[in-house]
Steps between C-alpha positions, in 0.01 A plus 500: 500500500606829398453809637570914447582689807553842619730571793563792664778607773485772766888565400421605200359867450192623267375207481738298311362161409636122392338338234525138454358175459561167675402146446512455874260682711497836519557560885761258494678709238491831664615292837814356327559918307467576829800298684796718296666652725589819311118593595455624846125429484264223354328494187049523528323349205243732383349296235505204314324270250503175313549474136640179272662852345679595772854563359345683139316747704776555720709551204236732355464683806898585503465606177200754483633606836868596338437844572440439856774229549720666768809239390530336169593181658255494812152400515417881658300749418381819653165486432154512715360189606151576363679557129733174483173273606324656241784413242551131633116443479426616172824324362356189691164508307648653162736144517227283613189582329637774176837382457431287196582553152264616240417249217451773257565888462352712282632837311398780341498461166675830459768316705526190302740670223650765740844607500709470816757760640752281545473278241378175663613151350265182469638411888374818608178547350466131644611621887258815434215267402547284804434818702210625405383116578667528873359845545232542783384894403276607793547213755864594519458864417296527865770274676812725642376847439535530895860464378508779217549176285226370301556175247335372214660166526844242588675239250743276666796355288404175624176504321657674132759212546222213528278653249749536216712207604810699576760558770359689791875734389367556186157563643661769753716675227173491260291667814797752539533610190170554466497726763784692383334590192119509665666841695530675165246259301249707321229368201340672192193409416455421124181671430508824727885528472477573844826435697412413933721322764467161549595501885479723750685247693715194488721352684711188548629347878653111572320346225124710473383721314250803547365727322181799476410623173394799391159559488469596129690178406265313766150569297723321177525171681290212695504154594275231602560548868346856497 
């Protein structure tokens, strides 16, 4: 059984908070965090809860919480308690119950023959496809505005890699160079010759991808999850 966990310590000030996940139970975790000796007082657990995707959310929950990440190599953040429950939750149910792939998108039509700013090879139109298929629009959109954040959607390397029958490497540098050119990525639609932004954010962290488009590129697009 796996669980995510917040912990919080009186030694730290404003609030800072640990953010983890364990597969053994969650007071026993915080016990053992709390036995270091470099901390002069215990850890308290101030939430917890079960999920078979313990360790994605946790990793999705470091990542959308980057900018509140008080060490890139520690599981802190400064950060109120109502906020990162709000983020673990949502990520909980978006991986549980929204998570899934969509078995078809749909585009524009003044899309279909659109030019891309970078120039995007069959791989990439392929990556950008895949997507639009992951993408969650308003479920996600609502998730971590508590945060300043808000999310249209996550693609793991692991599941590119399975998918196309490829190394999860190549999967990771297909993700990452997709976000390289997703910063500057901008379409023109054939018909309008009308040039928008494809993303008003994407970006890449230990294997996942994220992303929110912009919303002019948004009413182009939809899958079968929507």
């Amino acid at each position: 059984m796996t669980h995510i966990y917040i912990a919080s310590n009186q030694a730290f000030t404003n609030g800072i908070l640990k953010i983890g996940s364990t597969s053994n139970t969650p007071s026993i975790r915080v016990d053992s965090l709390s036995k270091s000796t470099s901390i002069p007082y215990n850890f308290k657990l101030e939430y917890s809860r079960f999920s078979e995707y313990a360790k994605l959310v946790e990793r999705r929950a470091h990542a959308v919480l980057y900018g509140h990440r008080v060490n890139a190599n520690k599981e802190f953040f400064d950060i109120s308690l109502n906020e990162a429950i709000h983020v673990i939750d949502t990520l909980i149910d978006y991986a549980e119950i929204d998570g899934a792939i969509g078995t078809r998108i749909s585009k524009h039509s003044d899309l279909i023959s659109a030019w891309w700013e970078p120039q995007l090879s069959a791989r990439d139109i392929n990556l950008i496809n895949f997507i639009i298929a992951s993408t969650s629009f308003l479920s996600l959109r609502k998730a971590v505005k508590m945060t300043g954040l808000i999310i249209d959607g996550f693609l793991s390397s692991s599941t590119i890699s399975k998918f196309f029958k490829i190394e999860k490497s190549s999967a990771a540098e297909g993700l990452k160079r997709i976000q390289r050119k997703g910063m500057k990525l901008e379409v023109t639609l054939s018909k309008s010759n009308t040039t928008i932004k494809v993303f008003q954010d994407i970006q890449y962290h230990r294997g996942e991808l994220w992303w929110l488009f912009n919303d002019e590129f948004v009413y182009l697009i939809g899958n079968n999850k929507l």
